[in-house]
C-alpha positions as a Markdown table, in Angstrom:
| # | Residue | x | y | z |
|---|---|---|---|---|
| 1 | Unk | -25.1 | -50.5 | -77.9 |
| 2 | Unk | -27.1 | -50.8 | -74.5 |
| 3 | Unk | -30.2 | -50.7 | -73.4 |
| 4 | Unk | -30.8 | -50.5 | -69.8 |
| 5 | Unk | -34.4 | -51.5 | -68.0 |
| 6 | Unk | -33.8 | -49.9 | -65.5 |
| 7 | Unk | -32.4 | -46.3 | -64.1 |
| 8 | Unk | -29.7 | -45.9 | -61.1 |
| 9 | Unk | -26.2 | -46.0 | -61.1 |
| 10 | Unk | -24.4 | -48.6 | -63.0 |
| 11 | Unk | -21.1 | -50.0 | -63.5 |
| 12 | Unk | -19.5 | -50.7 | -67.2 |
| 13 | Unk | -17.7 | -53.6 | -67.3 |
| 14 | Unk | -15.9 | -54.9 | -70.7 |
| 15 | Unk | -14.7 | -58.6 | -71.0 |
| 16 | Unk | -13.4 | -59.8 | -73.6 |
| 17 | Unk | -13.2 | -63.6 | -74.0 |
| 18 | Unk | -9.6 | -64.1 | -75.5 |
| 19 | Unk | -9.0 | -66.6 | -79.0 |
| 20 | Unk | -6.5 | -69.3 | -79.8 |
| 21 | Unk | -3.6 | -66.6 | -79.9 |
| 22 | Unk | -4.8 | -64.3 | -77.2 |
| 23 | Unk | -5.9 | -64.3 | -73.6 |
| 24 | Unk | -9.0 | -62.9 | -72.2 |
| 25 | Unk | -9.0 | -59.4 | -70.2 |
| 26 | Unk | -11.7 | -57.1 | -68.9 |
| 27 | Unk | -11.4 | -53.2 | -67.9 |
| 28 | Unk | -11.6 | -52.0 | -65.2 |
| 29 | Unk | -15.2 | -50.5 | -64.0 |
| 30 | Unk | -16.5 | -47.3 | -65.6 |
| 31 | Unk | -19.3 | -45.9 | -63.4 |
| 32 | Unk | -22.4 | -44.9 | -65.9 |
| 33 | Unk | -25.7 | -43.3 | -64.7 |
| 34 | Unk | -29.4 | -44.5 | -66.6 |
| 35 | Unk | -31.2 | -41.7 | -65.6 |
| 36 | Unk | -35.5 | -42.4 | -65.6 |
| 37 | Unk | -37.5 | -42.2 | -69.2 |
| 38 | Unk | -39.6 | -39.7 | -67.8 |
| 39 | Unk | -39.4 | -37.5 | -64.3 |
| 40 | Unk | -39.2 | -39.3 | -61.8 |
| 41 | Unk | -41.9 | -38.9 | -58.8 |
| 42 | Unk | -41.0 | -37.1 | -55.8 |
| 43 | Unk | -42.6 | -36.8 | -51.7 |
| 44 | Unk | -41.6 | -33.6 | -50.3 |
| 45 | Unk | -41.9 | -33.5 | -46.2 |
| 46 | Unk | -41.2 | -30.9 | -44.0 |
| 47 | Unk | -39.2 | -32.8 | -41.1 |
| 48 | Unk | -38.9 | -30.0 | -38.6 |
| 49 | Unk | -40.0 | -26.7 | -37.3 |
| 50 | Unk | -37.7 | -25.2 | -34.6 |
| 51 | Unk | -38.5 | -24.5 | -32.1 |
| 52 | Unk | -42.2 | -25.5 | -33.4 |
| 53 | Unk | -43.1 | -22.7 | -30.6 |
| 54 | Unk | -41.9 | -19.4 | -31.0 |
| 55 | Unk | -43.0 | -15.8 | -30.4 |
| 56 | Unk | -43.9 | -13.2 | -32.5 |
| 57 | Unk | -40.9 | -11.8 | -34.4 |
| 58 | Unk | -39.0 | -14.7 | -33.7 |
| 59 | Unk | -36.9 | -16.9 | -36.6 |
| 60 | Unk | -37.3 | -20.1 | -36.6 |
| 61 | Unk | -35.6 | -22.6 | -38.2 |
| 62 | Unk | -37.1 | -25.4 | -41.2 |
| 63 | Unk | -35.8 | -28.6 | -42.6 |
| 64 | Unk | -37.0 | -30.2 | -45.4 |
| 65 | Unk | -37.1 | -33.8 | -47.3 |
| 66 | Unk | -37.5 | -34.4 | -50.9 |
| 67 | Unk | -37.6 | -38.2 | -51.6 |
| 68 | Unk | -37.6 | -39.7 | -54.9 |
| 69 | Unk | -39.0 | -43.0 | -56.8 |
| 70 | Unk | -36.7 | -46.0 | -56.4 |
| 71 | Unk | -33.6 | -46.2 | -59.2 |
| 72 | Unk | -32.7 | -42.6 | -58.8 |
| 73 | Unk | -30.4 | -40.4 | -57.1 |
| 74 | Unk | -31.5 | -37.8 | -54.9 |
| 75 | Unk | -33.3 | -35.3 | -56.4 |
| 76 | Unk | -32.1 | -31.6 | -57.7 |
| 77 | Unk | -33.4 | -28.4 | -57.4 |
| 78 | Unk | -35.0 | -26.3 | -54.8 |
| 79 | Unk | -37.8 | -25.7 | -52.6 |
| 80 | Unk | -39.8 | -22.9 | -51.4 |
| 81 | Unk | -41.3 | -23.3 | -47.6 |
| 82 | Unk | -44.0 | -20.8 | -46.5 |
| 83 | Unk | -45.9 | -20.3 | -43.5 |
| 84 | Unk | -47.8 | -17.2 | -42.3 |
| 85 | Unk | -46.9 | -15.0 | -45.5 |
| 86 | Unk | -43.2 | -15.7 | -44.9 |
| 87 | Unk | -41.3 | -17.6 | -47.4 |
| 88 | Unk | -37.4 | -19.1 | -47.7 |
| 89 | Unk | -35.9 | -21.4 | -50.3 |
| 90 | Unk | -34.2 | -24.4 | -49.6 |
| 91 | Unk | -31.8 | -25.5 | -52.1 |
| 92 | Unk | -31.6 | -29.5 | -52.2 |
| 93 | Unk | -28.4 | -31.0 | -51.2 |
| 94 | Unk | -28.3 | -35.6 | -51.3 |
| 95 | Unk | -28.8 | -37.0 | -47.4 |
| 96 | Unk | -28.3 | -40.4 | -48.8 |
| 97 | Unk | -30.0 | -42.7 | -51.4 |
| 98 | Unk | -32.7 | -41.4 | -53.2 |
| 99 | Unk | -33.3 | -38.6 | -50.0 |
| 100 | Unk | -32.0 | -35.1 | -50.4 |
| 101 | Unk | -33.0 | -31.9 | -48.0 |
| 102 | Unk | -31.6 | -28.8 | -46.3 |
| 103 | Unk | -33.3 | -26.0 | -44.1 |
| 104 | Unk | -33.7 | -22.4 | -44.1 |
| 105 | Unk | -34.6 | -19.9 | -41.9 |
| 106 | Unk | -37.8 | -17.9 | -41.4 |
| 107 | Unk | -39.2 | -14.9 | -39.8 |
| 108 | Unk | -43.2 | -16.2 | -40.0 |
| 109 | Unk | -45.8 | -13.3 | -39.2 |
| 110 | Unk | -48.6 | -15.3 | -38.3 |
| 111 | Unk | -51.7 | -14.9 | -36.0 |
| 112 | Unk | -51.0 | -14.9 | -32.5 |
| 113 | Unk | -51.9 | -17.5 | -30.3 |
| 114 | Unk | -53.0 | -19.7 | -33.5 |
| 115 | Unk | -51.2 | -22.8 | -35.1 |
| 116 | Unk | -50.0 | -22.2 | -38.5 |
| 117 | Unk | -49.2 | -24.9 | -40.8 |
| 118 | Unk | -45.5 | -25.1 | -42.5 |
| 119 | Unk | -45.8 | -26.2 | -46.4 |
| 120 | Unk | -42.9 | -27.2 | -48.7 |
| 121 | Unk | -43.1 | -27.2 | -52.2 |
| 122 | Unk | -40.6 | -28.6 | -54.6 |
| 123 | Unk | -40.3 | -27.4 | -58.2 |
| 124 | Unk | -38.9 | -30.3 | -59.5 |
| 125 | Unk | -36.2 | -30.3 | -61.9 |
| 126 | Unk | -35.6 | -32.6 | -65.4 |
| 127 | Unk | -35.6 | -35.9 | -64.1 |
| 128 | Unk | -37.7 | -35.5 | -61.3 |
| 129 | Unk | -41.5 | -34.3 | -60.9 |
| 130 | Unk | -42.7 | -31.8 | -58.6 |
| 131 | Unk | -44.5 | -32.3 | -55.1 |
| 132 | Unk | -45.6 | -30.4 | -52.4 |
| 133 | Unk | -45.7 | -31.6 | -48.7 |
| 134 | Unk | -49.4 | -32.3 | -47.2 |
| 135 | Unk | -51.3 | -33.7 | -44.8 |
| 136 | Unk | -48.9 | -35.6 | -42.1 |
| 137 | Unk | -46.1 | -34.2 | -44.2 |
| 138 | Unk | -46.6 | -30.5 | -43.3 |
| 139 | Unk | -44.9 | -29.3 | -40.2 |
| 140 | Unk | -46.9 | -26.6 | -37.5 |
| 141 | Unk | -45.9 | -23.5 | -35.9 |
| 142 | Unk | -47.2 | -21.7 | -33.4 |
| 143 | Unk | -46.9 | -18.7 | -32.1 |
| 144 | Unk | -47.0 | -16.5 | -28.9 |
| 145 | Unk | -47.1 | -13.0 | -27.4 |
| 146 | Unk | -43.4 | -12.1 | -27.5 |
| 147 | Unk | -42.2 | -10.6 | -24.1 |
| 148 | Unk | -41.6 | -6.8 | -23.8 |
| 149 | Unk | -39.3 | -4.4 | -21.6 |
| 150 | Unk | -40.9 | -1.0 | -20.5 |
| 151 | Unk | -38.1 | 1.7 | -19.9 |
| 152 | Unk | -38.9 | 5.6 | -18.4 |
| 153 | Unk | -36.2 | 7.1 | -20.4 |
| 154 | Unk | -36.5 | 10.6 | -20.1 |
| 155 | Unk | -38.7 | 13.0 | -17.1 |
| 156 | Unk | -38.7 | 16.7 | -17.6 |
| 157 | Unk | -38.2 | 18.9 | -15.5 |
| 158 | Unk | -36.9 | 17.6 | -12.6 |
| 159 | Unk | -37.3 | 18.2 | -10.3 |
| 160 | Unk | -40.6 | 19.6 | -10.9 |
| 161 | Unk | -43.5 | 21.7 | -9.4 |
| 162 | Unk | -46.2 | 20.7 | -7.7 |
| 163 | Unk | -49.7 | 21.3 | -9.2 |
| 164 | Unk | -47.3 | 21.7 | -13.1 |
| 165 | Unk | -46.8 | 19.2 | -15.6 |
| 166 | Unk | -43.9 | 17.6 | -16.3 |
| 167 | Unk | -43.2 | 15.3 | -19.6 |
| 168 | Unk | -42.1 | 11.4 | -19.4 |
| 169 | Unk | -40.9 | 9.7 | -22.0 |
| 170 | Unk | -41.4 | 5.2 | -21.6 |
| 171 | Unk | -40.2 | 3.6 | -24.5 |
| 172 | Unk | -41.4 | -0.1 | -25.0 |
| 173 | Unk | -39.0 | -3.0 | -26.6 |
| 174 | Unk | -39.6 | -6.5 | -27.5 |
| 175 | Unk | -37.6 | -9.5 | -25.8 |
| 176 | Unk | -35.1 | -11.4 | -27.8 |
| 177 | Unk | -36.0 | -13.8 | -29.5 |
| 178 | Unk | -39.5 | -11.7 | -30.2 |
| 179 | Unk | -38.9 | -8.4 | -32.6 |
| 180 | Unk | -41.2 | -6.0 | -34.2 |
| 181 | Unk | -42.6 | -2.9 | -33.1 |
| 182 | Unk | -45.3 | -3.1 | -30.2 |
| 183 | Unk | -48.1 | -0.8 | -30.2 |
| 184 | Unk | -50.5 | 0.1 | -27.9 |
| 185 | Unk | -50.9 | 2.7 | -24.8 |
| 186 | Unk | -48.1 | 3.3 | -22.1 |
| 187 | Unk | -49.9 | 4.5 | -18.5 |
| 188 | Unk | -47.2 | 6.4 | -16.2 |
| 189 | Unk | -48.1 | 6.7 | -12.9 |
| 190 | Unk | -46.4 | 8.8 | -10.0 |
């Protein structure tokens, strides 16, 4: 029986020290993971926004960091990122060492013209405890007016009279990468 002081990954060795009839031998490695006695802590970061300026409508992309304690793997599970009523999960893939991340994609609805903040939060899993990105860990977003094209589509009759109406029809689309439905007035003038 062992008893490891410590979590991580290990390697099992067996030697065995031979007698007056036989030599000695040891196996070859066996690897053997010692996971934590209790969850392991976690930071959870959102790394980046992009682009960290968009315009309304416009999906943007987020990546995210959960780190754990030292003498674990990388941590398991997912997490949920929000900003502006807009949420996406991310589910945890290892970077390397005790990091593991991954991004999502999201269409944010925020206010106009105002900085919105990016949050991550990790559920945690078994062997590692929840967190939730803050303070220099939280990622911005801000976002503009998105662009629009103004189309006459449609003017009826026509020709027409003078001194009689005729009808126009404008129709008014957002510019890609904005989306949504603009609303508003349309003036026509002749």
């Amino acid at each position: 029986n062992l008893t490891s002081t410590t979590s991580g990954a290990k390697m099992l060795v067996a030697t065995y020290a031979g007698d007056t009839n036989f030599n000695g031998s040891a196996s070859a490695g066996v690897p053997h993971q010692v996971n934590p006695a209790g969850p392991t802590a976690t930071t959870t970061a959102v790394t980046l926004v992009n682009p960290a300026t968009a315009v309304f409508g416009q999906t943007v992309a987020v990546t995210v960091q959960v780190t754990a304690g030292s003498g674990a793997l990388a941590p398991d599970g997912s997490v949920t990122v929000s900003v502006g009523g807009s949420t996406c999960n991310v589910v945890l893939a290892p970077v390397g060492g005790v990091v593991a991340g991954g991004s999502c994609n999201l269409a944010p609805n925020p206010a106009v013209g105002a900085s919105q903040t990016v949050s991550a939060s990790y559920a945690g899993s078994a062997g590692f405890a929840p967190s939730a990105s803050s303070g220099a860990g939280n990622g911005s977003l801000t976002v503009n007016k998105a662009n629009t094209t103004t189309a006459i589509t449609g003017d009826t009759p026509d020709p027409s009279v003078q001194n009689a109406a005729y009808t126009v029809t404008a129709v008014v689309t957002p510019t890609v990468p904005g989306s949504g439905t603009p609303s508003g007035t349309v003036t026509v003038t002749d």
